[in-house]
C-alpha positions as CSV (number, residue, x, y, z in Angstrom):
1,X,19.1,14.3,1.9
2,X,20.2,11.5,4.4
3,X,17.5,13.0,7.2
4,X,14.4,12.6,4.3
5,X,16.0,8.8,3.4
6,X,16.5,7.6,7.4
7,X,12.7,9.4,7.9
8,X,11.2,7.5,4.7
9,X,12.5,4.0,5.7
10,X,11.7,4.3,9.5
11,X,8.3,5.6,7.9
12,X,7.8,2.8,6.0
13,X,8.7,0.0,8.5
14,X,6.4,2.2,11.3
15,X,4.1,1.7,8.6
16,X,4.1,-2.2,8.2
17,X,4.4,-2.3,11.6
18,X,1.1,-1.0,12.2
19,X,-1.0,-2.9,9.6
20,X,0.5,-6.1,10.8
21,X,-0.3,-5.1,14.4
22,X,-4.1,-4.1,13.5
23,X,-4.5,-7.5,11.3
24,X,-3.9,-9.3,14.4
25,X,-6.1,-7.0,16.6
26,X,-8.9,-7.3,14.4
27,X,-8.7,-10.9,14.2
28,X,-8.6,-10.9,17.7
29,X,-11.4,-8.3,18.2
30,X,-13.9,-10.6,16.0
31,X,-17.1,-8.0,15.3
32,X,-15.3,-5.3,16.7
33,X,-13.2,-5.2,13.8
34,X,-14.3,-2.0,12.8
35,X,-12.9,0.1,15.6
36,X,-9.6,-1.0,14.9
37,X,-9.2,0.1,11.6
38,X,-10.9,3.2,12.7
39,X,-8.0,3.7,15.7
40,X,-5.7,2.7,12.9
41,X,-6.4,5.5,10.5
42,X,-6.6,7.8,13.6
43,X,-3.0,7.3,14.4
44,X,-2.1,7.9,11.1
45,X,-3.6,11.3,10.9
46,X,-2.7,12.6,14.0
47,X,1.2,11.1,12.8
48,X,0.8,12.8,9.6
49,X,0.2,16.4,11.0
50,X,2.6,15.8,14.2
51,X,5.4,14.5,12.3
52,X,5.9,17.9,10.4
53,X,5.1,20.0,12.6
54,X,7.8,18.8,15.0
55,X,10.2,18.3,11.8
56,X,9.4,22.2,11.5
57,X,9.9,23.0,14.9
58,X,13.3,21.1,15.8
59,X,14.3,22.9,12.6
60,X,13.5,26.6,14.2
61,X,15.3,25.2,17.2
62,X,18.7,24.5,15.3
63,X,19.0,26.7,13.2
64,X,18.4,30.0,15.0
């Protein structure tokens, strides 16, 4: 229960993290706005299949 509580809050401040970073990119990108938020919700695919599958895996690992 104290693994799924540390992995929700680092979740949740990698998420912040992330919107404030691409604010400030797509301020900075001007019309190329668009292609931020696209890389944006990229990462957070590819973060939502990775993170459980490696959760899965280092699980296998331990407890063989």
């Amino acid at each position: 229960m104290g693994l799924a509580h540390t992995t929700g809050v680092l979740t949740e401040f990698s998420c912040i993290a992330a919107e404030t970073a691409g604010g400030t990119a797509g301020r900075e990108a001007g019309e190329q706005a668009h292609r931020v938020q696209s890389v944006l919700l990229g990462i957070d695919q590819v973060a939502a299949l990775a993170g459980p599958a490696l959760a899965g895996l280092l699980l296998q690992i331990l407890y063989r």
